[in-house]
N, C-alpha and C positions, 0 to 999 in steps of 0.2 A: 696036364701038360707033360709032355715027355722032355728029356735031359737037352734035347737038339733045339727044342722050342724056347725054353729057357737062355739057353745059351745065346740064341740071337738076341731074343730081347734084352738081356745084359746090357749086349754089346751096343744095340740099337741105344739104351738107356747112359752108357758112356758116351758114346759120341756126341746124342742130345746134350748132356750135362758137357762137357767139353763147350761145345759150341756157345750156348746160353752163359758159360765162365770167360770164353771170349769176350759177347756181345757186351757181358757187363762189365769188363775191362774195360773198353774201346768208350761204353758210355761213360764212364767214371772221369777218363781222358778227356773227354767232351762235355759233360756236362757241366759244365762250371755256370755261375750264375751269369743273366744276360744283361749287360748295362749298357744300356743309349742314351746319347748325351740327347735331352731332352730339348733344347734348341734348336736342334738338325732333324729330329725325326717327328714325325706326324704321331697321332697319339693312336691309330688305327695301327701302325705296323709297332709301336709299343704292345698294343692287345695281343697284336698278333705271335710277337717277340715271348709274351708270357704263357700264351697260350700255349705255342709248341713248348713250352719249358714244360708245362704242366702236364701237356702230351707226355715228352720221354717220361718225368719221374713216375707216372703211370706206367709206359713200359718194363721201365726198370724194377717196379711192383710186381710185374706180373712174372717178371725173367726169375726173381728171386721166390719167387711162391713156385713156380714150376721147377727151381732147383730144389724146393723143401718134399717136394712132391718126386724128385726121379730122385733122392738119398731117399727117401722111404721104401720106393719099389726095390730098389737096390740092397737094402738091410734083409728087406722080405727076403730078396729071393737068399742071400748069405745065410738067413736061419729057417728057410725050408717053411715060411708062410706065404711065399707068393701065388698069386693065383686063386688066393679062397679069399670069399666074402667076408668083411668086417661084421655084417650084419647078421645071417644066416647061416656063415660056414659054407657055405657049399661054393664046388668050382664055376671062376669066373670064364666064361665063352672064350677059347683063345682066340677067336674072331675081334672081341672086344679090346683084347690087352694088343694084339695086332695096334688097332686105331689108337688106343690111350695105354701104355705097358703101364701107367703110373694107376689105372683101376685100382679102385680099391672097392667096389660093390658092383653082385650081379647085376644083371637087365631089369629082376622084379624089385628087388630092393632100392635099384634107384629110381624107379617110375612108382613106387611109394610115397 
């Protein structure tokens, strides 16, 4: 990958990480626990009350694994290891780091 290719995916790598430091603001905001006063509410939209709770903390799982994942791309590219296989060493498809910049293994190593 050359110096211009890098460069985008940085930046493409901040703004994601930006964005997903938003969302889990805004859920931290919001998610507080669900309480329904159990006289008033049917016990179907209680499930349903707990379900979406168990929904977001899953999102919120997933926000905070994908910010573990673009601070790693990010450190790579700062010490000049981005782009190479964890597994093999050898360079990762810029086609691939395009769709996923947070790659961390070629095409063969992952279908291994």
């Amino acid at each position: 990958m050359n110096e211009a290719e890098i460069k985008e995916i940085r930046q493409k790598l901040v703004r994601l990480r930006s964005e997903l430091e938003e969302l889990e603001q805004v859920s931290r905001e919001t998610g507080e626990t669900v309480e329904l006063d159990q006289t008033r509410v049917g016990r179907l939209s209680r499930m349903d009350a707990m379900q979406g709770q168990q929904m977001a903390l899953e999102a919120g799982r997933r926000r905070r694994d994908q910010l573990v994942k673009i601070e790693g791309a990010l450190h790579r590219i700062e010490t000049g290891g981005y782009g190479d296989c964890f597994v093999c060493g050898e360079e990762i498809d810029a086609r691939r780091l395009s769709v996923d910049p947070t790659s961390t293994r070629c095409m063969k190593c992952t279908e291994k």
